[in-house]
C-alpha positions in Angstrom: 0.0 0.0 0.0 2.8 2.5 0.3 4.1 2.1 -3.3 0.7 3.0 -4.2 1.1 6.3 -2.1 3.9 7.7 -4.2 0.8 7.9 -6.9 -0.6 11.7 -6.1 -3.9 10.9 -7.5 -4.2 8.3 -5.0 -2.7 10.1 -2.0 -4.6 12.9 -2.1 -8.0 11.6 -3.4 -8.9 14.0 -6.1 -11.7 11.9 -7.1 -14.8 12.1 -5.5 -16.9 9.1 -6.8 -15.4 5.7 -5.3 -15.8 3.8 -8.8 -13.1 6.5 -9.8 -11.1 6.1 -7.4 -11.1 2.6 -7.5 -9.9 2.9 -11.4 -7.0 4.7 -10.1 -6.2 2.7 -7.2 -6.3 -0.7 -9.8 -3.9 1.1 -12.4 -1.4 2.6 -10.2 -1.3 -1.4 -9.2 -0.4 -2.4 -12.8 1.8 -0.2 -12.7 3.9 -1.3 -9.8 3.2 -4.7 -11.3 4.7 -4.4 -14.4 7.5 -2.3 -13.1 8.5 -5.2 -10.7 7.7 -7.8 -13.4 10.2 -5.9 -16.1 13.1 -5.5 -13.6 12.7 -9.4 -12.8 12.8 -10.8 -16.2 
Protein backbone atom coordinates (compact mmCIF):
# COMPACT_ATOMS: atom_id res chain seq x y z
CA UNK A 1 0.00 0.00 0.00
CA UNK A 2 2.82 2.48 0.33
CA UNK A 3 4.09 2.13 -3.30
CA UNK A 4 0.71 3.02 -4.20
CA UNK A 5 1.07 6.26 -2.08
CA UNK A 6 3.91 7.66 -4.16
CA UNK A 7 0.75 7.91 -6.93
CA UNK A 8 -0.58 11.66 -6.07
CA UNK A 9 -3.88 10.87 -7.48
CA UNK A 10 -4.22 8.28 -5.03
CA UNK A 11 -2.74 10.10 -1.96
CA UNK A 12 -4.60 12.92 -2.06
CA UNK A 13 -7.97 11.64 -3.37
CA UNK A 14 -8.88 14.02 -6.08
CA UNK A 15 -11.68 11.90 -7.14
CA UNK A 16 -14.79 12.08 -5.48
CA UNK A 17 -16.93 9.12 -6.84
CA UNK A 18 -15.40 5.66 -5.32
CA UNK A 19 -15.85 3.84 -8.75
CA UNK A 20 -13.14 6.46 -9.81
CA UNK A 21 -11.08 6.05 -7.39
CA UNK A 22 -11.10 2.57 -7.52
CA UNK A 23 -9.88 2.91 -11.35
CA UNK A 24 -6.99 4.67 -10.14
CA UNK A 25 -6.18 2.66 -7.19
CA UNK A 26 -6.33 -0.67 -9.76
CA UNK A 27 -3.88 1.13 -12.43
CA UNK A 28 -1.43 2.55 -10.19
CA UNK A 29 -1.32 -1.35 -9.21
CA UNK A 30 -0.42 -2.41 -12.75
CA UNK A 31 1.81 -0.16 -12.66
CA UNK A 32 3.91 -1.28 -9.76
CA UNK A 33 3.19 -4.69 -11.31
CA UNK A 34 4.66 -4.39 -14.38
CA UNK A 35 7.49 -2.34 -13.11
CA UNK A 36 8.46 -5.19 -10.71
CA UNK A 37 7.67 -7.79 -13.37
CA UNK A 38 10.19 -5.92 -16.10
CA UNK A 39 13.10 -5.53 -13.57
CA UNK A 40 12.70 -9.40 -12.76
CA UNK A 41 12.78 -10.81 -16.16
Amino acid sequence: FSKIKHFRAIATRYEKHADNYLALVKLAAIQIWLRNYESVS
